[in-house]
C-alpha positions as a Python dict, from the first residue, in 0.01 Angstrom:
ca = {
    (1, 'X'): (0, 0, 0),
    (2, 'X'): (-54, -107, 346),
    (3, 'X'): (4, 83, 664),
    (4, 'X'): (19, -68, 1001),
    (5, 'X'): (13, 189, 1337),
    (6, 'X'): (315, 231, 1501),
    (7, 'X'): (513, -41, 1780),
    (8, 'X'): (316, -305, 1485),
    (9, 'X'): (475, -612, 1519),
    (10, 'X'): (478, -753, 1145),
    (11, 'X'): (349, -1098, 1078),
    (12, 'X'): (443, -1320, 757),
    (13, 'X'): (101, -1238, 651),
    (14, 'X'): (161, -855, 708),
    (15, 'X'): (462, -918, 515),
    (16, 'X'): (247, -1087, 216),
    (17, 'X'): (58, -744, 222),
    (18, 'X'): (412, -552, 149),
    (19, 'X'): (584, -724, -134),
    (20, 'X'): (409, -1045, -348),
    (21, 'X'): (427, -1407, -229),
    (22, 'X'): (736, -1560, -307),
    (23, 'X'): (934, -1273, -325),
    (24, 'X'): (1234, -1350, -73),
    (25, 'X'): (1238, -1702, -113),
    (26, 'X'): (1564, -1881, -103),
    (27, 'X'): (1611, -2013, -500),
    (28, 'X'): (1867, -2324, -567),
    (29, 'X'): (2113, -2253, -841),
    (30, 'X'): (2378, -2441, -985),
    (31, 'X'): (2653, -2227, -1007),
    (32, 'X'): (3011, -2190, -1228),
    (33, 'X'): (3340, -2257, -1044),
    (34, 'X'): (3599, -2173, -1272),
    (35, 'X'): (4005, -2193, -1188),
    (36, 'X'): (4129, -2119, -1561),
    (37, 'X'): (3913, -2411, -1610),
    (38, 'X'): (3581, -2505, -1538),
    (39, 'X'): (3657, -2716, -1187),
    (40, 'X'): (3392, -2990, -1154),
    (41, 'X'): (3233, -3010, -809),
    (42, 'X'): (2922, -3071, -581),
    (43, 'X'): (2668, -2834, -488),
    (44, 'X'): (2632, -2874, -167),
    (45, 'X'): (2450, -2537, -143),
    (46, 'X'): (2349, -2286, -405),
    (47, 'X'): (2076, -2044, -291),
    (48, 'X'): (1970, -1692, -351),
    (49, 'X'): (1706, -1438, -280),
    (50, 'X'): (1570, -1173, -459),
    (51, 'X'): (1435, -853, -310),
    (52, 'X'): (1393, -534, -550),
    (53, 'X'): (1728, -526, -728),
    (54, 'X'): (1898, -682, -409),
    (55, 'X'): (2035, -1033, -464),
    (56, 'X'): (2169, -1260, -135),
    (57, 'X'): (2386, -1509, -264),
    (58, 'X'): (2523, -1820, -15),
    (59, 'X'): (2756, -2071, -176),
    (60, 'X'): (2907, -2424, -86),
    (61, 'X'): (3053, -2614, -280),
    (62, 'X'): (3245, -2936, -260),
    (63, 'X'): (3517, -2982, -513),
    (64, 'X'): (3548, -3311, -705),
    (65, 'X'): (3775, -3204, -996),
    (66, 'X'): (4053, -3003, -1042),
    (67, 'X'): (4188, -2649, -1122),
    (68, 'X'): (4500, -2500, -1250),
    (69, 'X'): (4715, -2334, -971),
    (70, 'X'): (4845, -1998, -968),
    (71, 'X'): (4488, -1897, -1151),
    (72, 'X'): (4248, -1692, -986),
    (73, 'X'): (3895, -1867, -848),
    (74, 'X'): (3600, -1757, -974),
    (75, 'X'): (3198, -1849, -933),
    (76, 'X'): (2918, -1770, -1133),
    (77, 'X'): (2622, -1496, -1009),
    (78, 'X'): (2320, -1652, -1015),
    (79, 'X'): (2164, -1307, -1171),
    (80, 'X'): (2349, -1045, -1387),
    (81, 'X'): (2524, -785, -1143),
    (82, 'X'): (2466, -421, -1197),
    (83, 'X'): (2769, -325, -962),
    (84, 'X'): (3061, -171, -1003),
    (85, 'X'): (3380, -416, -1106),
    (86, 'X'): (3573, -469, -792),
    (87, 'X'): (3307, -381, -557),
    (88, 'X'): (3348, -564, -253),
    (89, 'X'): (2992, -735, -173),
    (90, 'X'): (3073, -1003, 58),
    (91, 'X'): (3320, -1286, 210),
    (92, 'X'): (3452, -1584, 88),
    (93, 'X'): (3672, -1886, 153),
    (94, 'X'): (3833, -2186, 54),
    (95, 'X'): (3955, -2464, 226),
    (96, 'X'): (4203, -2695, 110),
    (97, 'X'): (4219, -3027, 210),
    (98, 'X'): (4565, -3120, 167),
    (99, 'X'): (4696, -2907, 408),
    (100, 'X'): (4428, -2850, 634),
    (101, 'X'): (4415, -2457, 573),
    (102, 'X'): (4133, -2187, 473),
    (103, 'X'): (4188, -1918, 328),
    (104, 'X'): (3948, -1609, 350),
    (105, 'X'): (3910, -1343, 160),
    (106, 'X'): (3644, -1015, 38),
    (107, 'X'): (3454, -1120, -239),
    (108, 'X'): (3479, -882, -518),
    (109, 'X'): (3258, -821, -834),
    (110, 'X'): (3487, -955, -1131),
    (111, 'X'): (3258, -880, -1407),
    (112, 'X'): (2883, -902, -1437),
    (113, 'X'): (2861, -1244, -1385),
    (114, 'X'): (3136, -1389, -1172),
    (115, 'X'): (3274, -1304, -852),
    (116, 'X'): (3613, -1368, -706),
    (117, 'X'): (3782, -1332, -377),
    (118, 'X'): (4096, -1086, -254),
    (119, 'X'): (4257, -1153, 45),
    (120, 'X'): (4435, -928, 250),
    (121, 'X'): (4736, -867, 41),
    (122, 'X'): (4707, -624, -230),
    (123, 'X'): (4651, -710, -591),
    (124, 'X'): (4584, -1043, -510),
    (125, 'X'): (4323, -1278, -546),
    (126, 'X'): (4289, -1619, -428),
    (127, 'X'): (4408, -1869, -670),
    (128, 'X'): (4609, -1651, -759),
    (129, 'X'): (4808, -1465, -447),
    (130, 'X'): (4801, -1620, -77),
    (131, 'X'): (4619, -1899, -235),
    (132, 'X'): (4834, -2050, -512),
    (133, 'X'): (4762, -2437, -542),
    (134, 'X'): (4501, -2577, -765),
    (135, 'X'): (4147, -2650, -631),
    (136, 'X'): (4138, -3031, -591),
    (137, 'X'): (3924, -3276, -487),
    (138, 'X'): (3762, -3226, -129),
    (139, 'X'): (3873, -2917, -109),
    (140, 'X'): (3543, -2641, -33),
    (141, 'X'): (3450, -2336, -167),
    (142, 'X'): (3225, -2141, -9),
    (143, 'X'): (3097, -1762, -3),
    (144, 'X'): (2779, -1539, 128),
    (145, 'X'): (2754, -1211, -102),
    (146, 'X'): (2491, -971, -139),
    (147, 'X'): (2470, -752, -461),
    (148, 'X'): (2266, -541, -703),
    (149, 'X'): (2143, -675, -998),
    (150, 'X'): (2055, -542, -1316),
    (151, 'X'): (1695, -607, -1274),
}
């Protein structure tokens, strides 16, 4: 274990010295989006990053397909979560293009792989509260989350 005297200001080789190369590096993922269906889109950007059990998730996606409205939005962890269901680990949004509105929301642990978004009203979730329509094409999906994984 290294030790460094204190007022240290840590370099990225300090940091090698810590935890292994590589650890912390920003991964690409594809992920799920899923609207009762699975909804076909871009990847714009998938990324995570690993530290310990702690898993930084950033998400944009560009839709190309379609969903089925009134269904709640979902996207796929890149790593199995070891939180608790409905934990709140982040923020979330869609945009939808045909009227030029986003709609924000807490994104919430759904089940050990997915994660969903509730908005301010309770009991909902978008896709399936504030948020009603189906995702369509160039509409964007987009999220930053942070969790705990199971590993």
């Amino acid at each position: 274990m290294s030790t460094f005297p204190a007022g240290h200001i840590l370099t990225s080789a300090d940091m090698d010295t810590i935890t292994p190369v590589g650890v912390g590096a920003w991964t690409s993922f594809t992920p799920t989006l899923v609207q009762s269906v699975a909804v076909t889109k871009t990847t714009v950007q998938a990324s995570y990053m690993k530290i310990g059990r702690l898993c930084v998730v950033n998400y944009y996606l560009s839709v190309t397909g379609a969903g089925t409205a009134a269904n709640v939005v979902q996207l796929g962890l890149p790593l199995a979560s070891n939180s608790v269901a409905f934990a709140g680990v982040g923020s979330g949004m869609i945009f939808d293009s045909s009227v030029s509105t986003f709609y924000s929301g807490t994104a919430i642990i759904d089940t050990a792989t997915t994660v969903k978004f509730a908005p301010n009203a309770v009991g909902n979730y978008l896709g399936a509260g504030s948020f009603t329509a189906g995702l369509a094409s160039g509409d964007i999906v987009s999220a930053f989350i942070a969790y705990q994984t199971t590993t």
